[in-house]
N, C-alpha and C positions, 0 to 999 in steps of 0.2 A: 492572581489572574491565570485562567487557564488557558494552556499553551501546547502543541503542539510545533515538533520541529525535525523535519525532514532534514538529512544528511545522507553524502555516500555515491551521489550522482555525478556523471561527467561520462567523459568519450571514451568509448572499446570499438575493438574492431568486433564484426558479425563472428561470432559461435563466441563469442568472450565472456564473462561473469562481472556482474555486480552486486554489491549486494547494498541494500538502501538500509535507513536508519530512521526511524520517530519514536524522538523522546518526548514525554510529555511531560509540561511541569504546571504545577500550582492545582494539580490531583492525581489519584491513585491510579492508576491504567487497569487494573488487575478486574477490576467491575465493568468495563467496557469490553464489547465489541470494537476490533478496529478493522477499519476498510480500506485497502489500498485501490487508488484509481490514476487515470492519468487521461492527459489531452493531448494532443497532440494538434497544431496549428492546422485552424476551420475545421477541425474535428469538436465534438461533442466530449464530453468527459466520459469514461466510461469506466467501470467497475473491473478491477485486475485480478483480486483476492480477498477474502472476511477472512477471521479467527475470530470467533467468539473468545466470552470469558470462559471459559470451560476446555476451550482450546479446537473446538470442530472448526476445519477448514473449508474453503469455499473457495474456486478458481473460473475465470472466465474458460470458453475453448478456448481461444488462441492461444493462453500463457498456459494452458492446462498441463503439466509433466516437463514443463521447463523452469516453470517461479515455485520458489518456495515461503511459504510464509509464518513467520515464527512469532512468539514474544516472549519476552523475560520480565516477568512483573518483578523481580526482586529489583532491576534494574530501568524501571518502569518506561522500558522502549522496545516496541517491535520493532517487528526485519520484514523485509522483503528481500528471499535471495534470487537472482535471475540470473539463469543461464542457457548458454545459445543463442546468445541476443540477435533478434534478427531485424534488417532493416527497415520492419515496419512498426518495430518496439519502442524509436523513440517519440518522447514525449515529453511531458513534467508531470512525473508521479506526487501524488499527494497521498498524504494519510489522513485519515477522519477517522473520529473515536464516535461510538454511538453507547449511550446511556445507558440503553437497553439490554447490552450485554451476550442478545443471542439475536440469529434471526429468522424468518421464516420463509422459505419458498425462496423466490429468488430478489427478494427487498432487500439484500444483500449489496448490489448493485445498484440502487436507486441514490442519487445525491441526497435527495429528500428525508432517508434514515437515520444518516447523521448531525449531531450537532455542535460536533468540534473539527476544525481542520487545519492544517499547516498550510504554509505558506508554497509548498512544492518544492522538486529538486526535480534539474535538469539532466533526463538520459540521450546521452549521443550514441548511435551506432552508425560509425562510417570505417572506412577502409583509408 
């Protein structure tokens, strides 16, 4: 069964780091595109970061020079690192793996590219 699985989320206070975790199990990550997103309550989901297979990254503006995002195929789970968190960064980040591997333009960010996702992990930024 394939699986994705979010870990690494919880409460910092505003300028503080976290850093998120999707492991994928029951296939190889290393052939996928994975896309981090998050929602945040009566918000829309929206698109945070891509990494291709190949490793080319991709960041919305608002996390742009604050998130970083990584993976480790040998360990077959990317990262999202975040830092500076600011009070309008929380959410319930998700990871979604897409097929495809690479992406084009800004389809990067559409829900619709993917077709695996975890279940989310909860970020808190309060004081």
């Amino acid at each position: 069964q394939l699986q994705l699985a979010e870990s690494g989320g919880g409460l910092v206070q505003p300028g503080g780091s976290l850093r998120l975790s999707c492991a994928a199990s029951g296939f190889t990550l290393e052939d996928y595109a994975i896309g981090w997103f998050r929602q945040a309550p009566g918000k829309e989901r929206e698109g945070v970061s891509c990494i291709s297979s190949a490793g080319t990254t991709k960041y919305s503006d608002p996390v742009n020079g604050r998130f970083a995002i990584s993976r480790d195929d040998a360990k077959n789970t990317a990262y999202l690192q975040m830092n500076r968190l600011k009070p309008e960064d929380p959410a319930v980040y998700y990871c979604a793996a897409d097929t495809d591997g690479t992406f084009y333009g800004s389809t990067w960010s559409l829900r619709s590219t993917y077709e695996y996702w975890g279940q989310g992990t909860q970020v808190t930024v309060s004081s």
